[in-house]
N, C-alpha and C positions, 0 to 999 in steps of 0.2 A: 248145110246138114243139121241134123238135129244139136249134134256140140256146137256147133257154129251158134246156134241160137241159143242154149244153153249159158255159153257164156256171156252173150251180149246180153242177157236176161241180168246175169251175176251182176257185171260192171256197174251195168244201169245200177243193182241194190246197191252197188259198192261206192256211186257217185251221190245217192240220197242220204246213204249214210253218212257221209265224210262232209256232205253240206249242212246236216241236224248235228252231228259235234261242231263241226265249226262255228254253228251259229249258238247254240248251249255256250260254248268255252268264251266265244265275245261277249255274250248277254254277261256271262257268270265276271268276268276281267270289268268289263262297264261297273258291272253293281257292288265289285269289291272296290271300286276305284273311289267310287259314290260313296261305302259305308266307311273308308279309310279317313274320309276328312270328317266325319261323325264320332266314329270310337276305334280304337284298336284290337277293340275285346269282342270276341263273338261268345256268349253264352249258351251251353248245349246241354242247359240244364232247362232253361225255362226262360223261353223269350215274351214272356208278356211282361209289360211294364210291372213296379215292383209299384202292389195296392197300398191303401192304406189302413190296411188291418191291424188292427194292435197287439203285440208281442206277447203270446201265450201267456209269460208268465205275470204279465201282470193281470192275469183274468184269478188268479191264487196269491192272495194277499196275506201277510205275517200278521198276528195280531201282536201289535206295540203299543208298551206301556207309554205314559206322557212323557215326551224327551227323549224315544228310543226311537234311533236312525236305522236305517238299512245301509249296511256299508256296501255286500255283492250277492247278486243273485242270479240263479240258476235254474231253468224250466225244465223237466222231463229228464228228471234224475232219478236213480234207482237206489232206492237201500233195503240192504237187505239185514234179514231178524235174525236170531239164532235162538230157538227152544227149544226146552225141555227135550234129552236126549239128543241135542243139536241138529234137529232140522232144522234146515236154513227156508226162508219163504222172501220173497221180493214185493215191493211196491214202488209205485211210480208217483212224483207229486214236485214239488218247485222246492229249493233248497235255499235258505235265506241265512246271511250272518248279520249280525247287527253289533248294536252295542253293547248290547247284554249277554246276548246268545246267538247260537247257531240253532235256528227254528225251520222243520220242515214240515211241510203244509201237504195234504193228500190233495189228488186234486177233488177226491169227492169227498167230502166231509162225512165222519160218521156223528149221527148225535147222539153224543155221552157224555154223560156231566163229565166233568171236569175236576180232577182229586187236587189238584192247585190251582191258586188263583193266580199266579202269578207267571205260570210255566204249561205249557200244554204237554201231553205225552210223549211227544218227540222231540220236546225242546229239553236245550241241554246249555246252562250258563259257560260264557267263556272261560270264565276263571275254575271250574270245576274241570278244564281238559286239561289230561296229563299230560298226554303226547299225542303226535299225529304221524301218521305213518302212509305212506306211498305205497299203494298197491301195484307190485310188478307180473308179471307172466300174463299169460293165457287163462291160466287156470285159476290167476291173483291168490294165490299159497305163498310167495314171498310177500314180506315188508321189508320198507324200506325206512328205520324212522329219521323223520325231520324236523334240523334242531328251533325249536321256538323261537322267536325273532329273527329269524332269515327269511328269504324269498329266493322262490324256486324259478327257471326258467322254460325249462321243459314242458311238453303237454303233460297232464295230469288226467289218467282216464278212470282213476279212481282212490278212494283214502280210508284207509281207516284210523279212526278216532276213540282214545283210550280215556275214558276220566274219573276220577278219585272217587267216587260214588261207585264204582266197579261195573259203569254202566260201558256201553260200548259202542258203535256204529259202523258201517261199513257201506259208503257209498259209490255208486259206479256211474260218473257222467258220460258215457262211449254213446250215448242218446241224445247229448245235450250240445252244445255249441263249442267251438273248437278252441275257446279260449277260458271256455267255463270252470273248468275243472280245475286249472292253472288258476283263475282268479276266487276262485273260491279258497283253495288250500293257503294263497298268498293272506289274503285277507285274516284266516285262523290264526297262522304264524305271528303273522303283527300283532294282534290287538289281544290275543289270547294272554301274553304278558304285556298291560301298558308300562312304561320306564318311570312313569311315578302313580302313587296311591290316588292322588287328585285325577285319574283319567280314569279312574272303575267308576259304572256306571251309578251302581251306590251311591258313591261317595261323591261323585256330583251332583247329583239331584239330590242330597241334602244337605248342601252349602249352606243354606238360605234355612235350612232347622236348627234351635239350638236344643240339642236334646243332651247338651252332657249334664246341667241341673235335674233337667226331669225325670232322667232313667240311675242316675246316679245314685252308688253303693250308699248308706246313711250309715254309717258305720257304729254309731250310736245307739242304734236299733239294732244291728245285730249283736255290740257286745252287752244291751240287756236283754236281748233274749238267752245269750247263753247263759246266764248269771255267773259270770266267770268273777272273782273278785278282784281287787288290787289292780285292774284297768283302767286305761282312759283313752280319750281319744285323743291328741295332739295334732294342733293347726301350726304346724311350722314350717308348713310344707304351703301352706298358702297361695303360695307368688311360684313354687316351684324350687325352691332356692337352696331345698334338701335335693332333689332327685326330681328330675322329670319326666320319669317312669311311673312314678309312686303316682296317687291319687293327692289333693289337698289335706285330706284328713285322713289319716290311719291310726289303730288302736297300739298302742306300746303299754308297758309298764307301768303303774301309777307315778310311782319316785321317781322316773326316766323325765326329766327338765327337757326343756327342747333346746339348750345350749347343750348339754351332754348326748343326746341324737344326731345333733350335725358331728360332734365328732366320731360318734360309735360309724356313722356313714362314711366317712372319710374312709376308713379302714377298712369297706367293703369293696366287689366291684360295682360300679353303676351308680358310687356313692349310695347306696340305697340299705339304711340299716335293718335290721330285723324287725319283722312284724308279725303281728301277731295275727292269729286269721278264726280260732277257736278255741272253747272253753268250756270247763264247766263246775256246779256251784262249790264241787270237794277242792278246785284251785288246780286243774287239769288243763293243758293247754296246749294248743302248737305254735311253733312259732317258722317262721318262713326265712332266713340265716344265708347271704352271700356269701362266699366264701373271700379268701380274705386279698386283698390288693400289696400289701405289706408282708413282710416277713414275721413270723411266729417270734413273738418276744415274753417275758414275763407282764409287764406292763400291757401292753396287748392283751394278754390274757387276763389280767387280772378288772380291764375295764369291760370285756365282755360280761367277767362273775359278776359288776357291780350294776351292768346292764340287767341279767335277771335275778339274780339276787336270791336263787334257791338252791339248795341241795339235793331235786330234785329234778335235775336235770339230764335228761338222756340225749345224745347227738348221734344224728340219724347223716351219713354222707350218703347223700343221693345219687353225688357222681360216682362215687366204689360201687354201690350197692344196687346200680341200676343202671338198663344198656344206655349207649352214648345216642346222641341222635341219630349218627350216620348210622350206627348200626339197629335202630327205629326204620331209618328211612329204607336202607336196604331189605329188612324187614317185609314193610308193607308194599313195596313194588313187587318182591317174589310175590304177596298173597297177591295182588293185583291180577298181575299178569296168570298167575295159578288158576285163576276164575274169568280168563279171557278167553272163552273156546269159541273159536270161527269157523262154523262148521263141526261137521258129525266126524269127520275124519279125526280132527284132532280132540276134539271131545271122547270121542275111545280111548284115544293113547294117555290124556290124563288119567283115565276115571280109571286105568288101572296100576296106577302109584299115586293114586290122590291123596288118601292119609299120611303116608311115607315124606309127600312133597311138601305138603302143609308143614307137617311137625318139622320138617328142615327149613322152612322159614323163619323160623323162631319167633315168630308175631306172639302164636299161643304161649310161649314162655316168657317174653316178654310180661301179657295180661299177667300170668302167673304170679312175676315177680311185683307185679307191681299189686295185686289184691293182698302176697303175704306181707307187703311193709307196710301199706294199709291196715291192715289186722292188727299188727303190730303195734303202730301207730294209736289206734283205735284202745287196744289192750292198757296201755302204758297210759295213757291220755284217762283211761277209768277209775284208776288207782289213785289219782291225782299228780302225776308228774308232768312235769315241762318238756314236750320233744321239741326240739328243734330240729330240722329237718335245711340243712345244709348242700348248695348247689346252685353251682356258677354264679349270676346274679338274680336266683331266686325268682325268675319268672319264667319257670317250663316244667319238667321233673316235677320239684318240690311241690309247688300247684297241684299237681297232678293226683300225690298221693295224701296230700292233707283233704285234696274235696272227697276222696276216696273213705278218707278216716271217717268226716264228718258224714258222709251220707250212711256210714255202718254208725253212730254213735247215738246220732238223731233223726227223729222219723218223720219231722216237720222236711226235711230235705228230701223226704221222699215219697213229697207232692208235687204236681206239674208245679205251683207256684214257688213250693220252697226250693226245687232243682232251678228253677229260671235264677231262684234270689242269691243260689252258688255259685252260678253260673257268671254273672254279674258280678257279685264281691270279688272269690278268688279268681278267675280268669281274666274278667276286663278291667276292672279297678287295679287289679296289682300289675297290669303291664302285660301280660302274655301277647307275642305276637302273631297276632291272626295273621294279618297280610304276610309277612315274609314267612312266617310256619308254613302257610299254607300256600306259597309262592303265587299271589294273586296279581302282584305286579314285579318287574324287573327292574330294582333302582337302582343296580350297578350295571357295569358290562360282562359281568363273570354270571354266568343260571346261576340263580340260587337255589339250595337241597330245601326238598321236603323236609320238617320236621312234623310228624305225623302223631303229635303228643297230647292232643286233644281228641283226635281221633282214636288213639288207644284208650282213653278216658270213656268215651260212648261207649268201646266195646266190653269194656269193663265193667260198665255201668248195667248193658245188657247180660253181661256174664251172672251179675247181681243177685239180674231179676228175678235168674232161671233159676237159681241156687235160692 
């Protein structure tokens, strides 16, 4: 009947089928049997053998100075801008760390000169980063910060990066290779602080200069240009053997012997006695005064009166009289962070308590205080008196508001070459410390704080100009 053959039609399809699986499932059992003594691994991403093309990112090369390595690098990375009014805009390019810097490379170059020689627009020195921060969410609105000298373990799919120059970045590797992002932020962490002064890239590559003769204060020449009178210059310091903070040569008192300097130093911190740093020809002067390692005695006192030897002496304590560092340092982190807007979103909610937030920083009172003892300073200094301006061991603060005096007193300091020759005398000759102020390296195992005291001095300086 017609089912009759119906079905025998069926079976017949149902015995070609079950012999075409049968023989697919043996062929498929043979050829995994075959590829099992080969590899374990079947790849279902891209079975053509692996070319030999060269790795994107080195087609986007860093431009290094002589002696500057590449320590990690990163292809098809994102960072993104934030302007005016906080639009945020992205670009894609290869992300480099080095020795010097964190340098990011577009991959299509624009040509435009170049406003440093030493840094492109997107480069940013290691030692200039404050902090680094872990971007978390979906929407990367949280940070996460990460403390310097650690190492992270986790993927990393994005960072943003905070530094002292109030500049900013915000990079997204979710593009880039699976381990990039993690070896990039490791790489910042380490080297951002090295564990001594001898691993900044500076200061290696000028081992082999000797520039402390050639750029060196002449202290000679600045105390006749002030025509300060009853000065001198004293080498007792020579070999070091006063203070090894101080410079070889600094200007004291006329009548001050250099057997009565080592002991006036004794009685200070840092061993390092008072100096003198300006002048002028009515017998006007400042002097730069530790404060004292000893207990306050009559005799004490009485070898400081015969150290200056005038009646016309005013004492300036710069520690009463002016914030501490920590309270400097917390200071300029508020304004920092104040002028960090990421994004339009948070860029509104500052900009409507931005005056309010500023003036609770107390940065601007800070400048304040430190242009009226300046003034001050400057005033007292015209009439012909001796300030001494007294504070810690005399290389932070005090600096700070005697260059202040001198560039209100005289107008020779307020030319590019006379501000460099301030610069030089009172900040690097008398000891001021760049590196640890400015936390450039990490020479203990505790972070060291910002002390932000030069930088208040720029801003001051700019305050100046305006006025």
């Amino acid at each position: 009947s017609a089912w009759s053959q119906y079905g025998q039609s069926c079976r017949g399809r149902l015995y070609k089928l079950f012999f075409l699986v049968s023989s697919l499932k043996s062929s498929s059992i043979s050829y995994l049997n075959t590829s099992r003594n080969v590899s374990s691994f079947t790849s279902y991403i891209d079975l053509e053998p692996p070319s030999d093309t060269k790795d994107p990112v080195m087609d986007t090369l860093p431009d290094l100075l002589p002696g500057e390595m590449v320590i990690s690098q990163a292809d098809r990375v994102c960072v993104y801008s934030t302007h005016a009014g906080g639009m945020t805009s992205g670009q894609t390019g290869a992300l480099f760390v080095t020795t010097l810097k964190l340098s990011f490379k577009l991959h299509v170059e624009k040509d435009a000169p170049r406003s440093n020689k030493l840094l492109g627009d997107t480069d940013i020195t290691l030692s200039s980063i404050q902090a680094v921060y872990e971007i978390l969410g979906d929407t990367g609105e949280k940070r996460k910060k990460l403390p310097l000298g650690s190492n992270v373990s986790n993927k990393i799919d994005g960072i943003f990066v905070l530094c002292k120059n109030f500049r900013f970045l915000r990079f997204s590797f979710k593009f880039a290779g699976v381990d990039t992002g993690r070896n990039i932020t490791n790489a910042l962490l380490h080297h951002s602080r090295p564990k001594k002064n001898e691993l900044l890239f500076a200061f290696e590559h000028s081992l082999n200069e000797n520039l402390h003769n050639q750029y060196g204060t002449v202290w000679e020449d600045v105390r006749r240009e002030s025509e300060c009178p009853n000065m001198r210059v004293s080498r007792a310091n020579d070999t070091w053997q006063v203070s090894i903070s101080l410079p070889q040569q600094f200007v004291v008192p006329a009548h001050v012997t250099d057997e009565a300097l080592s002991l006036v130093s004794g009685l200070c911190l840092g061993t390092r006695p008072p100096v003198w740093v300006w002048g002028n020809k009515v017998g006007g002067a400042v002097f730069i005064q530790p404060t004292l390692n000893v207990s306050p005695s009559p005799s004490v006192d009485h070898m400081f009166e015969d150290f200056y030897r005038t009646k016309k002496r005013v004492t300036i304590d710069v520690d009463q009289s002016f914030p501490s560092h920590t309270q400097l340092e917390d200071s300029f982190i508020s304004v920092l962070e104040l002028h960090c807007m990421d994004g339009e979103k948070e860029a509104e909610e500052k900009d409507k308590s931005y005056f309010s937030s500023l003036e609770s920083t107390g940065w601007l009172t800070s400048v304040g205080s430190a242009l009226r003892l300046a003034s001050q300073v400057a005033d007292q200094m015209t009439i012909g008196k001796t300030v001494v301006l007294r504070e810690g061991e005399g290389r932070s603060s005090s600096i700070l508001i005697a260059s202040l005096a001198q560039l209100l007193v005289c107008e020779d300091f307020r030319t590019m070459a006379g501000f460099e020759g301030l610069i030089q005398s009172n900040w690097v000759s008398l000891g001021f410390q760049f590196s640890k102020s400015h936390t450039l390296s990490n020479l203990s195992s505790k972070m060291s704080n910002l002390n932000p005291t030069f930088l208040l001095f720029l801003d001051c300086v700019h305050q100046m100009s305006l006025q």
